[in-house]
Backbone as numpy.savetxt, mean C-alpha at the origin, in Angstrom:
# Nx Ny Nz CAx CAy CAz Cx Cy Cz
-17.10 1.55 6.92 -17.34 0.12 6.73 -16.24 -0.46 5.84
-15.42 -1.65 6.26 -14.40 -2.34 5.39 -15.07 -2.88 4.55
-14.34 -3.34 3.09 -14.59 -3.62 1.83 -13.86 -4.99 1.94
-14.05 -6.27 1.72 -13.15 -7.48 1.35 -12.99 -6.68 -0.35
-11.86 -6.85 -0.57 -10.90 -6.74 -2.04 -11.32 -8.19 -2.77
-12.09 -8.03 -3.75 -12.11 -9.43 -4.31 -11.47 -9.15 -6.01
-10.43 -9.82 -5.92 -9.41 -10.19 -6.34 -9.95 -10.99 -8.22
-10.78 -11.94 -8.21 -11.67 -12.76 -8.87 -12.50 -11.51 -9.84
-13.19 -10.60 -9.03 -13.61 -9.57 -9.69 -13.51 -8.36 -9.64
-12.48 -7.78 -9.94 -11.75 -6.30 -9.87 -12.96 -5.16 -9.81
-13.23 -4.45 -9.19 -13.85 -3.34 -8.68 -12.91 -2.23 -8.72
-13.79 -0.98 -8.89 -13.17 0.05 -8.94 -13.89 0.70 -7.95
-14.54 0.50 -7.07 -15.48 1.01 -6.14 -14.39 1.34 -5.05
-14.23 2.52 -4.53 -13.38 3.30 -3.52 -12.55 3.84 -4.26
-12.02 3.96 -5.23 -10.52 4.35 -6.51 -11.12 5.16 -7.66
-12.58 5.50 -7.75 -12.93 6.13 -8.33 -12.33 7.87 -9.18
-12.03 8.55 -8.06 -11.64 9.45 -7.97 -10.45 9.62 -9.20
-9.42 8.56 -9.28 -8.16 8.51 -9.48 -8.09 8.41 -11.06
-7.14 9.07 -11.36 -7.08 9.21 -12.83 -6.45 8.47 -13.85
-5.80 7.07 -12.53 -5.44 5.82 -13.33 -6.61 4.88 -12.86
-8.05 5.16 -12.62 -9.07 4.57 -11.72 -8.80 2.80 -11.92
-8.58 2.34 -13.62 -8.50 1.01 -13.93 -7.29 0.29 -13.01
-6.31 0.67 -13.31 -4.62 0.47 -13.31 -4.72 0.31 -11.77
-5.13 1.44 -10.96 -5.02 1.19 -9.00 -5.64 0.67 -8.82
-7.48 0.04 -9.80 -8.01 -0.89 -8.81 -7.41 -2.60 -9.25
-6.30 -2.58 -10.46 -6.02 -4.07 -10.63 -4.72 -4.21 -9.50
-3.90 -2.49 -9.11 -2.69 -3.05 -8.39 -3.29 -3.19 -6.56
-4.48 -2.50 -6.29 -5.22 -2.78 -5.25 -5.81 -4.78 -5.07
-6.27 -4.73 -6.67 -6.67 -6.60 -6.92 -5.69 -7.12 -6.60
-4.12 -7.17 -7.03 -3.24 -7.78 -7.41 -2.84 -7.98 -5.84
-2.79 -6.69 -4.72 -2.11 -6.62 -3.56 -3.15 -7.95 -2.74
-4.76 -7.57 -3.10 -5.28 -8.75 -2.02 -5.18 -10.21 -2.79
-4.63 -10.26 -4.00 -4.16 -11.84 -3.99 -3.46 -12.12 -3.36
-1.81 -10.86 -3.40 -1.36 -12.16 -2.64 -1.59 -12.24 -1.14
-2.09 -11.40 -0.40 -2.08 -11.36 1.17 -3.55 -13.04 1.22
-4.14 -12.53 0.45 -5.15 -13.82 0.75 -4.46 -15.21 0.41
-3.62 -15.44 -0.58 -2.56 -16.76 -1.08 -1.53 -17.01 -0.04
-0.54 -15.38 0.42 -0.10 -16.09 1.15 0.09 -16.16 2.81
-1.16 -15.58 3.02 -1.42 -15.43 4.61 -3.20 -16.08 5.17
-3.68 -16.38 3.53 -4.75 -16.82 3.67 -6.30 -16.54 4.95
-5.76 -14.72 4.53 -6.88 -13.95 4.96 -7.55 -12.79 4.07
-8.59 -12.63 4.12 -9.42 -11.48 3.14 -8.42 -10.12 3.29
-8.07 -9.69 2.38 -7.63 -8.39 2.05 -8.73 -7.12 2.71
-8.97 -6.88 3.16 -9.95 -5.41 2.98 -9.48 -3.99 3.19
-10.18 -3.34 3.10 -9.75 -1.98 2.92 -10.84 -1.11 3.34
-10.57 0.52 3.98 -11.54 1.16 4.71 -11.06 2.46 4.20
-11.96 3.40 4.11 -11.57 4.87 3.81 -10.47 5.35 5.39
-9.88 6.79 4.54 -8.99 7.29 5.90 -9.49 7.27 6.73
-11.10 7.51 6.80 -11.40 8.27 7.94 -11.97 7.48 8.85
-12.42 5.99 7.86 -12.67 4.86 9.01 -11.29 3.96 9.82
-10.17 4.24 9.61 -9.34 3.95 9.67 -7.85 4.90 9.88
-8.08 5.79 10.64 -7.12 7.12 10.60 -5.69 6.62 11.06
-5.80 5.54 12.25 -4.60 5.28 12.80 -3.88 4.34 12.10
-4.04 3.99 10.53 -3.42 3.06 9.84 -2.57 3.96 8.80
-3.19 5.48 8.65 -2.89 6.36 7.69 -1.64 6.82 8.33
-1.91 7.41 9.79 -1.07 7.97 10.06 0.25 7.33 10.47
0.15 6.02 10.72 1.76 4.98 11.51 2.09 4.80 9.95
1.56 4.79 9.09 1.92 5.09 7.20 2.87 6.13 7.16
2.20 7.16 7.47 2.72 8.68 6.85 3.90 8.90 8.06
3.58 8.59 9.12 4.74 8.75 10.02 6.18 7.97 9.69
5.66 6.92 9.42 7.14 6.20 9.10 7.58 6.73 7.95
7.04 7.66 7.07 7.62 7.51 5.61 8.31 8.82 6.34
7.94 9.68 6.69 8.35 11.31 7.35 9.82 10.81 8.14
9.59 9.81 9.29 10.58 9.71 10.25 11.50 9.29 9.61
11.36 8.31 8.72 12.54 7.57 7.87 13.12 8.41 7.22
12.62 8.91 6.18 12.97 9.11 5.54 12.67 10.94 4.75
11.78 11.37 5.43 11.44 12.86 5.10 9.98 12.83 4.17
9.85 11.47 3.48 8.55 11.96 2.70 7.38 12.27 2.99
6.59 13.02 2.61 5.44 13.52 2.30 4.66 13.39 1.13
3.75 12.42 1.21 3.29 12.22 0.29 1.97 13.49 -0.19
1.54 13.95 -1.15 1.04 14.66 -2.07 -0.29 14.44 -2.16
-0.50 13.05 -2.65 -1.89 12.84 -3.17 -2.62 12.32 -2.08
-3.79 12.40 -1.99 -4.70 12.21 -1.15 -4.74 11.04 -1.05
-5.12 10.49 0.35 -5.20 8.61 0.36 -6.82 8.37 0.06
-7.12 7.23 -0.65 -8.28 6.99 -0.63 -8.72 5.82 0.03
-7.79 5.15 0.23 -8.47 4.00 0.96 -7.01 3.03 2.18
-7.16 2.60 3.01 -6.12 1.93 3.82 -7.23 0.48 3.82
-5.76 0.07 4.52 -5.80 -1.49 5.25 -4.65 -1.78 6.28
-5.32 -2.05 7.17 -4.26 -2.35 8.49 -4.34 -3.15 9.08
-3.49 -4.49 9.59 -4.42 -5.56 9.86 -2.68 -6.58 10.21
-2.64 -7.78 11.12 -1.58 -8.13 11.11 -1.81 -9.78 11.28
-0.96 -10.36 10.54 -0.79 -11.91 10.16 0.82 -12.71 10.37
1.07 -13.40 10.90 1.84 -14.02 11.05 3.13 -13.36 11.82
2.84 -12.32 12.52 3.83 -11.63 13.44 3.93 -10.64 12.69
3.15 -10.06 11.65 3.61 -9.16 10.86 2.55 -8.09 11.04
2.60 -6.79 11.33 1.72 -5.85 11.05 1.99 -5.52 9.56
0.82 -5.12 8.84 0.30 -4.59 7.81 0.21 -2.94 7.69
0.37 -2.31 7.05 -0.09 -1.11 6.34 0.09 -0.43 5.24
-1.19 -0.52 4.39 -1.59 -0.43 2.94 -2.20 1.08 2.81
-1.78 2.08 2.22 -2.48 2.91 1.55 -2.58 3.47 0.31
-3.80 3.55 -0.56 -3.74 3.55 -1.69 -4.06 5.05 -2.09
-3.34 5.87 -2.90 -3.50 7.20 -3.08 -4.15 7.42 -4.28
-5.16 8.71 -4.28 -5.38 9.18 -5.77 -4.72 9.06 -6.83
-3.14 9.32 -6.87 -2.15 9.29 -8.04 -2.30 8.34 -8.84
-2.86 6.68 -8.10 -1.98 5.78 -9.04 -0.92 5.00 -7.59
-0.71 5.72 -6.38 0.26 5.28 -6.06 -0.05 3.96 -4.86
0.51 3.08 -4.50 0.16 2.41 -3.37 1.31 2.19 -2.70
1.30 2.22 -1.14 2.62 2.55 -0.15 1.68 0.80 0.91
2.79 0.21 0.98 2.56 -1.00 2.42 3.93 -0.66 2.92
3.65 -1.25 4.11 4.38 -1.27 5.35 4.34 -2.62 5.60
5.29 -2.78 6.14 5.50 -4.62 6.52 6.39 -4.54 7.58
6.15 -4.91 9.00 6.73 -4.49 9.77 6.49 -5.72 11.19
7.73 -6.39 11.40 7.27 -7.87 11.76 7.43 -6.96 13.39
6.62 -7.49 14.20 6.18 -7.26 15.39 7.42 -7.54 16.16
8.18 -8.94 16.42 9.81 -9.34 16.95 10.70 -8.19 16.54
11.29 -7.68 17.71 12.93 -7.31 17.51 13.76 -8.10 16.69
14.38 -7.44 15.27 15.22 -7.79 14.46 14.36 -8.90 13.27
13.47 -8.81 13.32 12.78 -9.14 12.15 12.78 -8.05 11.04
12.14 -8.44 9.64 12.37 -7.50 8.61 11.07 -6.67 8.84
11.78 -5.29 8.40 10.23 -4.30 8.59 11.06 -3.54 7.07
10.01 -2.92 6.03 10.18 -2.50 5.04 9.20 -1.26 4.32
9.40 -0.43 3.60 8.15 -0.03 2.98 8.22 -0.34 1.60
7.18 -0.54 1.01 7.34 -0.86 -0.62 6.37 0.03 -1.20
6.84 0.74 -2.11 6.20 1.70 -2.99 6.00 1.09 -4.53
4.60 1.43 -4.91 4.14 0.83 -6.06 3.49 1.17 -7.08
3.60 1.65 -8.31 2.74 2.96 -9.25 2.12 1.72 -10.33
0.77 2.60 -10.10 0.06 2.27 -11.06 0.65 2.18 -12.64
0.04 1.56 -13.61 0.38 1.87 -14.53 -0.21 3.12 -15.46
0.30 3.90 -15.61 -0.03 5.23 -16.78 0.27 6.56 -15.65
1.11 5.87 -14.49 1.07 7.32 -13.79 2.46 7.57 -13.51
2.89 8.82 -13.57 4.21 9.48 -13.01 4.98 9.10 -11.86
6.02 9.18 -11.56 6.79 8.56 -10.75 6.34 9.91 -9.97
5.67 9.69 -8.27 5.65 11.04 -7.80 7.46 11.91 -7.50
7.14 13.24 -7.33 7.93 13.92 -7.19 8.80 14.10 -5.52
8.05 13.74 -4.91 8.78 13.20 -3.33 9.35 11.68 -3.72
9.19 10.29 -4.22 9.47 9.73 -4.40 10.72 9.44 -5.76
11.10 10.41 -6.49 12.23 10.52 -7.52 13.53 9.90 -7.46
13.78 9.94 -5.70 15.18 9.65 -5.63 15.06 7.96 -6.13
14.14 7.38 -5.83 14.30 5.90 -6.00 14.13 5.47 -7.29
14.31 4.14 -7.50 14.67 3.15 -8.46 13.47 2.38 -8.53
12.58 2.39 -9.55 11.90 1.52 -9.12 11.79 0.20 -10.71
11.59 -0.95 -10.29 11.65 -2.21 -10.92 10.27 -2.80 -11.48
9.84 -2.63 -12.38 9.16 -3.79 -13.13 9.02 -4.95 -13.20
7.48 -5.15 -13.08 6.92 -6.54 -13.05 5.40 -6.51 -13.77
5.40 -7.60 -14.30 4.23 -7.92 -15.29 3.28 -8.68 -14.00
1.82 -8.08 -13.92 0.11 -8.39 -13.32 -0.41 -8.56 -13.92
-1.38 -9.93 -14.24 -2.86 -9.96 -14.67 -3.50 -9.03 -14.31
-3.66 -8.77 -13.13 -4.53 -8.09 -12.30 -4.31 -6.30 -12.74
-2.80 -5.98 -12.89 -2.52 -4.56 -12.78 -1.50 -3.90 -14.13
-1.35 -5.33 -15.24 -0.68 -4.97 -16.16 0.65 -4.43 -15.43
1.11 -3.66 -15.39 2.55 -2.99 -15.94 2.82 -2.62 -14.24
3.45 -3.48 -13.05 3.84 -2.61 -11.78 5.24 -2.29 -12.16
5.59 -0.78 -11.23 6.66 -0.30 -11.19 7.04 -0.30 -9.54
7.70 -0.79 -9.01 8.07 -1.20 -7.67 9.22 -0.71 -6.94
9.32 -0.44 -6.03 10.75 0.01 -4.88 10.53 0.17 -3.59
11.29 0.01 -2.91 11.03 -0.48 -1.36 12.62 0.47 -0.54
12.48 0.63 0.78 13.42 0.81 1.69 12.92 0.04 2.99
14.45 -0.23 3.46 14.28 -0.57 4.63 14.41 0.36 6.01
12.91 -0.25 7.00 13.36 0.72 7.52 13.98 0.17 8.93
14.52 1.41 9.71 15.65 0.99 10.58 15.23 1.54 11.84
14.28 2.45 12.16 14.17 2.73 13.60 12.77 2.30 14.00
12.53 2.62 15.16 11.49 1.50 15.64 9.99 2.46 16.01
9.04 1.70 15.04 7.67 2.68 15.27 6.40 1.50 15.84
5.76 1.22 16.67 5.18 0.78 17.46 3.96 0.80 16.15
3.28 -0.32 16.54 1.99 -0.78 15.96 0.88 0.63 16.07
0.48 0.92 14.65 -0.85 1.67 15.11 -2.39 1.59 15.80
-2.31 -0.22 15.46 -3.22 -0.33 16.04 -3.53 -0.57 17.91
């Protein structure tokens, strides 16, 4: 069953597990502000297992691109597409959260952006990158980095 992300009142319900539990459910808050501000649709989110084919066009692109493998267990996705854009959000035990942004048109921007909680380690598949700071109400302290990606992976849904 999907969860609307309400943003207004931060929940930790699905992020439990995680050992930055506060920190991923404000950068989980912080992610459905802005998709609700600026696409002006409910954020939600579903466990892997209600949602497998959002996990895996996730984990595939990070592998095909680029070799990663992520570590920590996913606890929750969102997959969902707005304005020519497919979506894919997964939020990991670590602390960590991975979207996909991937505009449906040939030669539009498609990207992944990687995003750490605050109080957690930069994972160890993810090291090579750089990642940038930004101040959240919602999530206090994000640490941010993104690649672009370049070959072509078809909608999961």
């Amino acid at each position: 069953m999907s969860t609307v992300v309400d943003f207004g009142n931060v929940s930790t319900a699905g992020v439990e597990s995680s050992p930055v539990v506060e920190a991923l459910a404000g950068l989980r808050a912080n992610e459905a502000r802005y998709i609700t501000n600026k696409y002006g649709i409910a954020f939600t989110v579903s466990t892997p297992e209600e949602d497998p084919k959002t996990l895996q066009w996730v984990t595939d692109i990070l592998r095909e691109e680029r070799g990663i493998v992520i570590s920590s267990p996913a606890l929750e996705v969102s997959g969902f597409e707005a304005d020519g854009i497919r979506f894919g959000y997964v939020f990991y035990a670590s602390g960590l959260a991975i979207n996909v942004m991937y505009t449906i048109e040939a030669g539009g921007k498609r990207a992944v952006g990687f995003k750490l909680s605050l109080g957690m380690d930069v994972p160890e598949e993810l090291a090579a990158f750089k990642f940038a700071r930004q101040r959240s109400k919602l999530a206090g302290e994000i640490r941010g980095s993104y690649f672009v990606i370049k070959g072509e992976h078809p909608s999961a849904g």
